[in-house]
C-alpha positions in Angstrom: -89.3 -170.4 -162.1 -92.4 -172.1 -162.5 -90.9 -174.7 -165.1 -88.4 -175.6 -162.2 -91.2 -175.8 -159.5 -93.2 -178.2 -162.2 -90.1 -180.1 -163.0 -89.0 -180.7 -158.6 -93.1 -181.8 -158.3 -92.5 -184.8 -161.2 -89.1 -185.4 -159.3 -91.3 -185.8 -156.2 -94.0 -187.6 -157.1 -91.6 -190.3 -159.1 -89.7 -190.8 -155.8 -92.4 -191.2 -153.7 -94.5 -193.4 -156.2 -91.8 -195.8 -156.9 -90.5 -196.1 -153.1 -93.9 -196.4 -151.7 -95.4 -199.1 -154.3 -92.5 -201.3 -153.5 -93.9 -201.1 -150.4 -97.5 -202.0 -151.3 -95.6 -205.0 -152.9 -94.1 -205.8 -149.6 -97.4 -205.9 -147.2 -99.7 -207.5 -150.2 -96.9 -210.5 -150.1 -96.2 -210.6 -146.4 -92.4 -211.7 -147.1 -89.9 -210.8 -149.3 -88.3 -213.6 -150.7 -84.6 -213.7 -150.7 -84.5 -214.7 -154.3 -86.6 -212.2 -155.7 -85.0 -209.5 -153.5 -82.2 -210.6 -155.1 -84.1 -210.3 -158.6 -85.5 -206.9 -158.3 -82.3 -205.6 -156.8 -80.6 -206.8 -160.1 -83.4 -205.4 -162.1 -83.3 -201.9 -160.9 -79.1 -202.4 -161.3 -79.6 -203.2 -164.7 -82.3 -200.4 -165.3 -79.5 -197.6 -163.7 -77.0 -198.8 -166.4 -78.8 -198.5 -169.5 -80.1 -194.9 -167.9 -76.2 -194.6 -167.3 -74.8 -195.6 -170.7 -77.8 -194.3 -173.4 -79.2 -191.7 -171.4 -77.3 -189.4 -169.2 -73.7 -189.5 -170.6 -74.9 -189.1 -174.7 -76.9 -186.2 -173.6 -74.0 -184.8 -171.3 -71.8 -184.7 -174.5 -74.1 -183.6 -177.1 -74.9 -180.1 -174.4 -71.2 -180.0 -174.2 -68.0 -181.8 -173.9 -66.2 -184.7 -173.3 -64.2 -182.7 -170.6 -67.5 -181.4 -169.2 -68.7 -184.5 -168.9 -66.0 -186.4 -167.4 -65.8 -183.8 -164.5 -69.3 -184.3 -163.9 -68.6 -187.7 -163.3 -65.5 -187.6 -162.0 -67.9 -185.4 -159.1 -70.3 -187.7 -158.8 -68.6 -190.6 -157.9 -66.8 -188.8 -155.7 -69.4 -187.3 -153.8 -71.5 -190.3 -153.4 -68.6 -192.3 -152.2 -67.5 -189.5 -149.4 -71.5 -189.9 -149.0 -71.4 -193.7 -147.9 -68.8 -193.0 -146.1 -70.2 -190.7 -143.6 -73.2 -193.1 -144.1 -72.5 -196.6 -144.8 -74.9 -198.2 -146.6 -77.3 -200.7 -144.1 -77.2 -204.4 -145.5 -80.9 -206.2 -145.4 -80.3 -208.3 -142.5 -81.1 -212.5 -143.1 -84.4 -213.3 -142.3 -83.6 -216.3 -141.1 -85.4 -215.4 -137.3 -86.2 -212.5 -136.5 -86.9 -213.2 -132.9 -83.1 -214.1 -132.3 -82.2 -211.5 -134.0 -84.4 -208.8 -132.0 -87.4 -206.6 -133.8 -85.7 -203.4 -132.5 -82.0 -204.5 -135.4 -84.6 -204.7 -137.7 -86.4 -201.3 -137.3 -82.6 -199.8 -136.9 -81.8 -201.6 -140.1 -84.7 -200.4 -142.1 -84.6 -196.8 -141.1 -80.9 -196.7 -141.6 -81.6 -198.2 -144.7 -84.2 -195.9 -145.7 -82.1 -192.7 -145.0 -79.3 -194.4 -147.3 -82.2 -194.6 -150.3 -83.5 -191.3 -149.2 -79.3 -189.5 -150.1 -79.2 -191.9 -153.2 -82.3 -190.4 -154.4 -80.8 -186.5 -154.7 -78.7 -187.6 -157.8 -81.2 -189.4 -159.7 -83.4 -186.2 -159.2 -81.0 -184.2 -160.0 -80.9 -186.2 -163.3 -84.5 -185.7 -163.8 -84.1 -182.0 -163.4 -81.3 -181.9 -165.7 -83.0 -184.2 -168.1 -85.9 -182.1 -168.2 -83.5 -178.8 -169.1 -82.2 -180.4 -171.9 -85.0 -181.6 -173.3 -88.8 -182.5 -172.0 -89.3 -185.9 -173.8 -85.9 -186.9 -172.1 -86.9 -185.8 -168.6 -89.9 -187.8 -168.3 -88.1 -190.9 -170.2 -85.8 -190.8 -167.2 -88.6 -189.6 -164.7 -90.8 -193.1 -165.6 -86.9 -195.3 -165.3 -86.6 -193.4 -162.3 -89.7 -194.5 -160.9 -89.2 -198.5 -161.5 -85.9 -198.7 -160.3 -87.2 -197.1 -157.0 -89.6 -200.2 -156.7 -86.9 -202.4 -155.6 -85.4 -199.9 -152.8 -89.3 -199.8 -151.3 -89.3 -203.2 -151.0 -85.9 -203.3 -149.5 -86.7 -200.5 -147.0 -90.3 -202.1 -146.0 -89.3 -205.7 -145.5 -86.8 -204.7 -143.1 -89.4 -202.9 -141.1 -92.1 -205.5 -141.5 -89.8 -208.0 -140.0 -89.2 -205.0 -136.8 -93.3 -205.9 -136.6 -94.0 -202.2 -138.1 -97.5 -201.3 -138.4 -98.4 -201.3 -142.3 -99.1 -197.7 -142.2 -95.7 -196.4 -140.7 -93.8 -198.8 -143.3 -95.6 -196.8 -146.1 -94.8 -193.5 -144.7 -91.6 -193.9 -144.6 -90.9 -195.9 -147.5 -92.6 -192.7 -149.1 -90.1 -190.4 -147.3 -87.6 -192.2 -148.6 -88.7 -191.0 -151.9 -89.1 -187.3 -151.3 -86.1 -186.8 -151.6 -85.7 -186.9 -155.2 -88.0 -184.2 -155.7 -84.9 -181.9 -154.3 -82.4 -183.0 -156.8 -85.2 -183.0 -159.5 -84.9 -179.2 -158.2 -81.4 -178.7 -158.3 -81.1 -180.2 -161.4 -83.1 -178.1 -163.2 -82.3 -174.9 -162.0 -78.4 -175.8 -162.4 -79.3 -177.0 -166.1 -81.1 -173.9 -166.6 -78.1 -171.9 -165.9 -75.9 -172.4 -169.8 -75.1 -175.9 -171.6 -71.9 -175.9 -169.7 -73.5 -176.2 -166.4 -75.8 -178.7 -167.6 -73.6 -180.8 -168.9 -71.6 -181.3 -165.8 -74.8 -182.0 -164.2 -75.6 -184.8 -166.3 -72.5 -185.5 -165.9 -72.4 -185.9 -161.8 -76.0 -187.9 -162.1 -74.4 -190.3 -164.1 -71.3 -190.7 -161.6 -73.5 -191.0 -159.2 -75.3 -193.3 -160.2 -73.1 -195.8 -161.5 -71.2 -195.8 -158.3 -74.6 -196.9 -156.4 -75.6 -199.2 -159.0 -71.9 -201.0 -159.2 -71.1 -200.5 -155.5 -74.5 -201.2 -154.0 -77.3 -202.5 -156.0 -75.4 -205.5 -158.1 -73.2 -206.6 -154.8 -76.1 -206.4 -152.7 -78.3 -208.8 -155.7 -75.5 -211.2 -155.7 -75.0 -211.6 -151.8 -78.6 -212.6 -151.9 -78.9 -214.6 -154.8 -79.7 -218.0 -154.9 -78.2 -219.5 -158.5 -78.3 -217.1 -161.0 -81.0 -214.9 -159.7 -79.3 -211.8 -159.6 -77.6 -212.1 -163.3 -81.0 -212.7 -164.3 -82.5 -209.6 -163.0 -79.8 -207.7 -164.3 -80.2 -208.9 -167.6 -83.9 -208.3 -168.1 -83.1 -204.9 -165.9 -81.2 -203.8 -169.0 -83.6 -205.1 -171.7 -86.2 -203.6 -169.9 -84.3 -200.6 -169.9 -83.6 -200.5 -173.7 -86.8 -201.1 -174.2 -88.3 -198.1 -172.1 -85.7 -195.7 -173.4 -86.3 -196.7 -177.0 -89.8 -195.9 -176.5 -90.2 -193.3 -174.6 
């Protein structure tokens, strides 16, 4: 028990580490740039696939089976999907001018915004825990891609609110709430992977569902919407060498 407990605390302090420097990045620049929102968005989209492809679903297969591992992802996706449904995802509304707009869309927009990071955080916990079960060197790998990726969806979250004329310290609060809430999955996970290689591997399985449905459904739309040229493509290209990189190494 106190292996899980360790494991949901790294979950935890990823989420809320990655979440709330992207907001530090946020109200040290003032205003997020459309481009580079559209950059960092593609970098964290790139980031989730290589985690995707030469992470999650090779360990899935080597704890169990290609059956066990296409249910887990046949679960994931759709779970998340059901997910967005009930709460559809909050698009980061043009900065264009915010006073025609009204600050009060843009507070409703971030918050909304930030409980739609806050769901999408359980699964990437929940691959953390599972990572972790399988093996320890492969839990924090995924716990430190876990963490960059995050810094995008802080920034996301905290320009919205900046632009509602949010008080610096609420945007970091809640940008770190958003972040919390990976800890829980990081606690499901690991208790579920704990359980026998078949549960494991489903688990594994559902993170990596999961989280290709947010990363093709959400983050590489949402880059190219705000791109400007071939921002986006760029950030999802580095996104995935950085990626291979990180997971080489670590």
């Amino acid at each position: 028990m106190s292996n899980i407990i360790y494991i949901s605390l790294i979950g935890l302090l990823t989420g809320v580490f990655g979440t709330t420097f992207g907001g530090i990045i946020v109200i040290l620049i003032k205003k997020l740039n459309e481009n580079l929102l559209s950059f960092v968005l593609g970098l964290s989209s790139g980031i989730m696939t290589v985690v995707v492809f030469s992470e999650l679903i090779p360990e899935a297969l080597a704890v169990g089976s290609i059956w066990t591992t296409l249910s887990g992802i046949v679960i994931g996706i759709f779970l998340i999907s059901m997910l967005s449904i009930i709460f559809p995802d909050q698009q980061l509304s043009d900065q264009e001018s915010p006073n025609a707009k009204g600050q009060i869309k843009f507070l409703k927009t971030g918050i909304l915004l930030a409980l739609g990071i806050a769901i999408h955080n359980i699964p990437e916990g929940l691959a953390i825990g599972a990572g972790y079960s399988a093996n320890n060197i492969f839990g924090i790998g995924l716990a430190i891609l876990m963490g960059v990726q995050n810094f995008p969806e802080g920034m996301a979250v905290a320009t919205t609110l900046v632009l509602g004329k949010m008080n610096n310290f609420k945007v970091l609060i809640i940008t770190a709430l958003s972040g919390i809430p990976m800890g829980i999955g990081a606690f499901i996970g690991s208790y579920l992977g704990s359980i026998s290689d078949l549960v494991l591997s489903i688990s594994l399985g559902f993170a990596a569902g999961a989280m290709l449905y947010i990363t093709f459904n959400d983050l590489i739309p949402e880059a190219h919407e705000k791109a400007a040229g071939k921002t986006a493509i760029i950030g999802i290209s580095s996104g995935v060498l950085i990626g291979l990189l990180l997971s080489n190494y670590l």
